[in-house]
N, C-alpha and C positions, 0 to 999 in steps of 0.2 A: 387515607394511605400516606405514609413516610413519603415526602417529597424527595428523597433520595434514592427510594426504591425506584419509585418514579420515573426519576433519571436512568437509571439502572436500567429496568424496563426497555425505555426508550432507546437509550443504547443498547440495548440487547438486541434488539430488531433490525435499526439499521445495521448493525454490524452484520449480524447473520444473512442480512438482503446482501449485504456489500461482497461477502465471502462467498454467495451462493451465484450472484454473478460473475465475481474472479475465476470459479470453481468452470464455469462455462466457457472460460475463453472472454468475457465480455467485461473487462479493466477499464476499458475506454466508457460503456455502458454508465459501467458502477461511477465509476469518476466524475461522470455527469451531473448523475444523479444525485452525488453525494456532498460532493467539495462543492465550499463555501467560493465564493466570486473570489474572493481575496485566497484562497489555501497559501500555507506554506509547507512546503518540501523541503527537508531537511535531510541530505546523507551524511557521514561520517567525516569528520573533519578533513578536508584535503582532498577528496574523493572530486566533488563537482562544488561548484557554490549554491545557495538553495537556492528555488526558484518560488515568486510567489504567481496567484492567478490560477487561472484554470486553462489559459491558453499554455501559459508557462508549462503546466505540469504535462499538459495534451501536447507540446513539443519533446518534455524531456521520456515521454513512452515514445516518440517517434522514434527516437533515436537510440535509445535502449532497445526496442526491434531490430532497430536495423544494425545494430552491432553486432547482436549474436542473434545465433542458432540453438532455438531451444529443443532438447531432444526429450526433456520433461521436467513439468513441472508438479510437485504437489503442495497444499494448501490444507493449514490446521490450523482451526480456531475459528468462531473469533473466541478470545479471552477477555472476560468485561470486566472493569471494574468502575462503577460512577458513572463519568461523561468522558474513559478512555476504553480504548478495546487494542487488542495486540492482536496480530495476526503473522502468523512463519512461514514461508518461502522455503524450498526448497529443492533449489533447480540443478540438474543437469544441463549445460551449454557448451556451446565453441565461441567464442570469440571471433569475430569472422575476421579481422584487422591481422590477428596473430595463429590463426588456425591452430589456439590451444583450447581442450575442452578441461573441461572445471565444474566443482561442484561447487553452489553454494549458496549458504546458509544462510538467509536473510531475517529478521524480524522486523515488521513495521509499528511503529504503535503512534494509534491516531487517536488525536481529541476532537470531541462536539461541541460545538456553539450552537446552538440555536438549531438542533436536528441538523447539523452538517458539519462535514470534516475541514476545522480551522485548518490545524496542523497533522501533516505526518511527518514522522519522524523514522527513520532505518538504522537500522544495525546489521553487521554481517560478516561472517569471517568465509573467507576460502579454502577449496581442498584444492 
C-alpha cells in the first residue's frame, strides 16, 4: 500500500476518535490523548499569543470555559487530507466579561507527527 494512503488512513482515525470525543463534551479527553508534549496553538494574529505544551493548551481551555457561556455547540468533520485534518466550530455563547452573546464560526486545522497533534491552528470570524 501507497505510504501516503497510509498516512491518510492514519489520520483519518485519529481525527474521527478526536471529533467523536469533542462531539461528547470530552476536549480535555481528546487533547490528552492526542497532542504531542510539545503542541502548538496558534489563534489568529492578535487575538492571544500561541501557547506551546500540553499544560499550556489545558490552561488556555481553562480559561476559554470560563469566559463564556456556551448555550451550543456543533461540530463537523473531520476533513483529511495527508497528515492534516480541519475540523469547524460552531458555537453559540455569551461572553460572561461583556454579557454579549455571539455566534461563532471557528475552523481548527491540525497537523500529525508521529500519531499526534504537533500543531493546531484556528480561524474564525464572528456574528
Amino acid at each position: 500500500m501507497d505510504m501516503n494512503v497510509n498516512i491518510q488512513e492514519s489520520t483519518k482515525t485519529i481525527a474521527e476518535d478526536f471529533v467523536t470525543l469533542c462531539k461528547a463534551g470530552k476536549a480535555d479527553e481528546a487533547g490528552e490523548r492526542y497532542w504531542a508534549d510539545d503542541v502548538l496553538s496558534i489563534e489568529p494574529s492578535g487575538s492571544m499569543p500561541p501557547a506551546r505544551g500540553k499544560e499550556a493548551l489545558h490552561k488556555k481551555g481553562e480559561w476559554w470555559e470560563g469566559a463564556h457561556d456556551v448555550h451550543r455547540m456543533d461540530i463537523d468533520g473531520p476533513y483529511v487530507n495527508g497528515n492534516q485534518f480541519i475540523v469547524r466550530f460552531t458555537v453559540d455563547l455569551t461572553v460572561k466579561e461583556t454579557g454579549a452573546r455571539m455566534k461563532m464560526d471557528e475552523t481548527g486545522l491540525y497537523t500529525l507527527k508521529d500519531g499526534k497533534i504537533a500543531e493546531e491552528r484556528f480561524f474564525y470570524s464572528h456574528n
